[in-house]
C-alpha positions as CSV (number, residue, x, y, z in Angstrom):
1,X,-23.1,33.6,-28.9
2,X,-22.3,34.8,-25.5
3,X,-23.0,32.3,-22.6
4,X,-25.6,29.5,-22.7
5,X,-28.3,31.4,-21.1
6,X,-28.0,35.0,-22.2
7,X,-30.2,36.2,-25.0
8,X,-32.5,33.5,-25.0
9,X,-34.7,34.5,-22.5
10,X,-33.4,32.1,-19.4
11,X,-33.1,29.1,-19.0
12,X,-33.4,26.4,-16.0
13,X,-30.2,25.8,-14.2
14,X,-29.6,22.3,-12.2
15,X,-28.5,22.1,-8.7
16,X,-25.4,23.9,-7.5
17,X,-24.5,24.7,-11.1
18,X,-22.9,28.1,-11.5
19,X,-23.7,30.3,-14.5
20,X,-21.7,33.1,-16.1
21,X,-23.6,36.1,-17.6
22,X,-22.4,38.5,-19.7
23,X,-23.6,41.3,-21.6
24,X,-21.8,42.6,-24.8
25,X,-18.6,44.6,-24.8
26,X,-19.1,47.5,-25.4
27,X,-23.6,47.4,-25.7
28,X,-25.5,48.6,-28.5
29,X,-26.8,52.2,-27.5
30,X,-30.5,50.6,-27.6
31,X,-31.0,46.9,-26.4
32,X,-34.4,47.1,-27.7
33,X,-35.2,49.3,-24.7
34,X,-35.5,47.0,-22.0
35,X,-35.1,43.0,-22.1
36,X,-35.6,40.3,-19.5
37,X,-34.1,37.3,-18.8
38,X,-35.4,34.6,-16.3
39,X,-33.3,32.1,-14.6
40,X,-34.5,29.0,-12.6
41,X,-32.4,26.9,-10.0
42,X,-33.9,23.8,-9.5
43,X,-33.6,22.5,-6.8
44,X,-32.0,25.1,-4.1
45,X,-33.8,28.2,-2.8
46,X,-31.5,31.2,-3.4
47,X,-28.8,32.5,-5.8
48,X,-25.5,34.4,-5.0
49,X,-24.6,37.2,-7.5
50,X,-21.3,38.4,-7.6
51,X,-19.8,40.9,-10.1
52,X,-16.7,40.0,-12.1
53,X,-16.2,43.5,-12.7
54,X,-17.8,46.5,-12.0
55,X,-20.6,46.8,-14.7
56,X,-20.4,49.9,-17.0
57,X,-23.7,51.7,-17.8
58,X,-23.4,54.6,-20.0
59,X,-25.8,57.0,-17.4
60,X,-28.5,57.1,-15.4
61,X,-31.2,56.2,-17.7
62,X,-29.3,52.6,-19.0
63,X,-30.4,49.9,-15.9
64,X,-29.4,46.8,-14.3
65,X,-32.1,45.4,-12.3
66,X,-32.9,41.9,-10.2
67,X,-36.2,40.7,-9.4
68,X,-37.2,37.6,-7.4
69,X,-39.9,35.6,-8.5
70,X,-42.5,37.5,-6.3
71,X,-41.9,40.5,-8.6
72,X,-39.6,42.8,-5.9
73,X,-36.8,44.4,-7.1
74,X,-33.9,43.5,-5.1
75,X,-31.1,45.5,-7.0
76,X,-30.8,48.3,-9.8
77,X,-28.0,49.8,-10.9
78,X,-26.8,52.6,-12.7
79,X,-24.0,54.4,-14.1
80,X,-23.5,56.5,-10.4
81,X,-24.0,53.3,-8.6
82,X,-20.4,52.5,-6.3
83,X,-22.1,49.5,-4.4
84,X,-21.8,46.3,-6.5
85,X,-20.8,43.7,-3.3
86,X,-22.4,40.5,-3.5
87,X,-25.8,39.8,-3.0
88,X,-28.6,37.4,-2.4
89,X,-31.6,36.5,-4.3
90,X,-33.7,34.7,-1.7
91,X,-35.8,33.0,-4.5
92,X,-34.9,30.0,-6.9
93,X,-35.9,31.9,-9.3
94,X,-35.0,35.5,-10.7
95,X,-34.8,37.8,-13.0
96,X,-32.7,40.2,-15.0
97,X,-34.1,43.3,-16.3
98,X,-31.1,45.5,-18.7
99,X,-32.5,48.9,-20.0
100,X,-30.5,51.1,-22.8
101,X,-32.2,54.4,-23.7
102,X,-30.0,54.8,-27.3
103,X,-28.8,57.8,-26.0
104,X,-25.0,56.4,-25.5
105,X,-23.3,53.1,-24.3
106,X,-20.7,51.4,-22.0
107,X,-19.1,48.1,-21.3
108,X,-21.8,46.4,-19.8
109,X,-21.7,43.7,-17.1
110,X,-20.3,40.4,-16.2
111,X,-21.3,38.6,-13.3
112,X,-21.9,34.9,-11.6
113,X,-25.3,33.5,-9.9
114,X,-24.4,30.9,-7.6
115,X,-26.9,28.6,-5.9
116,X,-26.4,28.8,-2.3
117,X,-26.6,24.9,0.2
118,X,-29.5,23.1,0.7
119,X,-30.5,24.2,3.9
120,X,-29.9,28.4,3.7
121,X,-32.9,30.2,3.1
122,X,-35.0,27.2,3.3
123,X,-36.4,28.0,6.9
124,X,-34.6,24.8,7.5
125,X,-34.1,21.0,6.5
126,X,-34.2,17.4,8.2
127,X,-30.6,15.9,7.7
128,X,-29.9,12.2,7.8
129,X,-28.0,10.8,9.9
130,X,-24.1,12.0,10.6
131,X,-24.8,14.1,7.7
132,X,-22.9,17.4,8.0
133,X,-24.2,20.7,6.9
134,X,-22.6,24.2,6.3
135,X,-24.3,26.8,7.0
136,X,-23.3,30.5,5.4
137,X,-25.0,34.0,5.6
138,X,-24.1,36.2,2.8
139,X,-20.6,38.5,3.0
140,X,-21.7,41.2,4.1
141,X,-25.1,40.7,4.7
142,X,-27.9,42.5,4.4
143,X,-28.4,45.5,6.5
144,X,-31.8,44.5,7.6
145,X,-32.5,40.9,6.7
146,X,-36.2,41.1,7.6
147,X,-35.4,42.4,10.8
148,X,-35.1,38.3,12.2
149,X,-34.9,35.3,10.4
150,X,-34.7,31.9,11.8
151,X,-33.9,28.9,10.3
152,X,-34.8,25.6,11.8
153,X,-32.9,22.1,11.7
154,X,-33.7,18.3,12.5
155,X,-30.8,15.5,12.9
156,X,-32.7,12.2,12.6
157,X,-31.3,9.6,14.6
158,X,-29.2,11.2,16.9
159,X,-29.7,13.4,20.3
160,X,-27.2,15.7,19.7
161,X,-25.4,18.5,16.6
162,X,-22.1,20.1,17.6
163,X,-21.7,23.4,16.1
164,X,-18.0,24.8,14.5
165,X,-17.4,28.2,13.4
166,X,-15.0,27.8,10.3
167,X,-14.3,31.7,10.9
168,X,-15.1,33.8,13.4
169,X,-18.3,35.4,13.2
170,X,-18.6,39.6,11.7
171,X,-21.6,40.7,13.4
172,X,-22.1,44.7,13.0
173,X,-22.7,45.7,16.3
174,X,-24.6,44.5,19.5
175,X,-28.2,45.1,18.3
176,X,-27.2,42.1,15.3
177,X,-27.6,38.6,17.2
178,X,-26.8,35.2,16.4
179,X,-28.4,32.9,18.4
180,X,-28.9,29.0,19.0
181,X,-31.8,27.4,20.5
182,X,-32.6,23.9,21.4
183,X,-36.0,22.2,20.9
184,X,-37.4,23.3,24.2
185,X,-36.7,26.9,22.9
186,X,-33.7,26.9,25.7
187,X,-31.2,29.7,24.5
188,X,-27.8,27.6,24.3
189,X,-25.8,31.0,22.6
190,X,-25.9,34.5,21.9
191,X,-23.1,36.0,19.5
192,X,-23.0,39.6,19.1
193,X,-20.1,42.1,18.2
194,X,-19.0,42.3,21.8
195,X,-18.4,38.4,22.1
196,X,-14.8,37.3,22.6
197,X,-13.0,35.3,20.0
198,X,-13.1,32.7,22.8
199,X,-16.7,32.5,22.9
200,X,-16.7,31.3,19.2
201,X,-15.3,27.6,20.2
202,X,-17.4,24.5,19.0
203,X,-20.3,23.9,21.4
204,X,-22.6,21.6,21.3
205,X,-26.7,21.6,21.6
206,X,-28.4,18.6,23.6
207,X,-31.6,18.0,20.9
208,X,-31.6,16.7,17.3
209,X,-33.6,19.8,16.9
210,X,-32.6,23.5,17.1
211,X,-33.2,26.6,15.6
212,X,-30.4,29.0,14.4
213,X,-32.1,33.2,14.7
214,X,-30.0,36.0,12.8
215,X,-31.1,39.6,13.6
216,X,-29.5,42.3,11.7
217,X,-31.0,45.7,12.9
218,X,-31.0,47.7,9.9
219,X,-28.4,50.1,11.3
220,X,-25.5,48.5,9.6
221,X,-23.6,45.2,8.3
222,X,-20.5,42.6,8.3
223,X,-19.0,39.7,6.8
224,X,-21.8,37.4,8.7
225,X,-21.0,33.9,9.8
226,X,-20.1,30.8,8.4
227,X,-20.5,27.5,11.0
228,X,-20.9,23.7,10.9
């Protein structure tokens, strides 16, 4: 048996628990066509799925594909496929559709689905108090991650959050933001590509409320940002 979820149709995963899944090595030329397996985080709100290898699909009719739970196909690969970065499922749950025509085979796939913080992808969270947060866009992100997203966060307790890049920021180019606001909607910062290393020092914004906005344009991506 390969895995403790694979061929038995998903299974639920707890919180921050990272599952392996592997197909078999080399596939049979015909996995029944087309199977599905369903995976459920509980608890979290988006899975990370990195490759351990680059998957090996015998041509262009054998498929990899990844749903969310709202049905949309967020990844399918092929055998011509060169793109197999990291990528987020913005969904606790997901799917993973695996098509083999019978017309040949390969070496399959291998890859990880890691549950991503609390807070990401949630539109926000309210933290108790002097609890710390990280907060970690995907590497690269997106090239258009709805156009602007913003994620909102409440300190109870306390008047003020101090914000720490652990790296500096990747940010495509200047039409890709990231901004800060406070809980008047006052713009505290606005990161783009142009902003100088020096810009990326802690800072610190005056509410126990404030938003976080990340606008990727569409025209092109980076490694993100990755801040407490």
């Amino acid at each position: 048996p390969l895995g403790p979820c694979w061929w038995k149709g998903g299974c639920t995963i707890a919180a921050l628990e990272d599952i392996a899944i592997t197909s078999a090595n080399p596939y049979p030329d015909n996995y029944s066509n087309r199977v599905t397996y369903s995976f459920t985080y509980s608890g979290v709100t988006t899975a990370r799925i990195e490759f351990l290898s680059n998957p090996g699909l015998a041509d262009v009719n054998d498929h990899l594909k990844f749903y969310d739970s709202n049905n949309n196909r967020i990844k399918d690969f092929i055998s011509t496929s060169s793109d197999f970065t990291s990528f987020e499922i913005p969904t606790a749950s997901f799917d993973v559709e695996f098509i083999s025509d019978g017309s040949g085979n390969s070496t399959g796939f291998d890859f990880t689905a890691t549950p991503l913080g609390p807070c990401w992808w949630k539109g926000g969270c309210t933290l108790s108090t002097l609890e710390d947060i990280a907060i970690t866009s995907a590497n690269p992100y997106p090239n258009n991650y709805s156009e602007r997203v913003t994620y909102s966060f409440t300190y109870s307790g306390v008047t003020s959050a101090r914000i720490e890049f652990v790296s500096t920021p990747g940010l495509a180019d200047a039409n890709d933001h990231l901004k800060f606001y406070d809980s008047n909607n006052n713009e505290i910062k606005d990161f783009t590509s142009t902003s100088s290393n020096s810009d990326f020092s802690s800072f610190e914004i005056p509410t126990a409320s404030f938003d976080v906005e990340f606008i990727s344009d569409g025209s092109g991506n980076s490694t993100g940002f990755d801040f407490v």
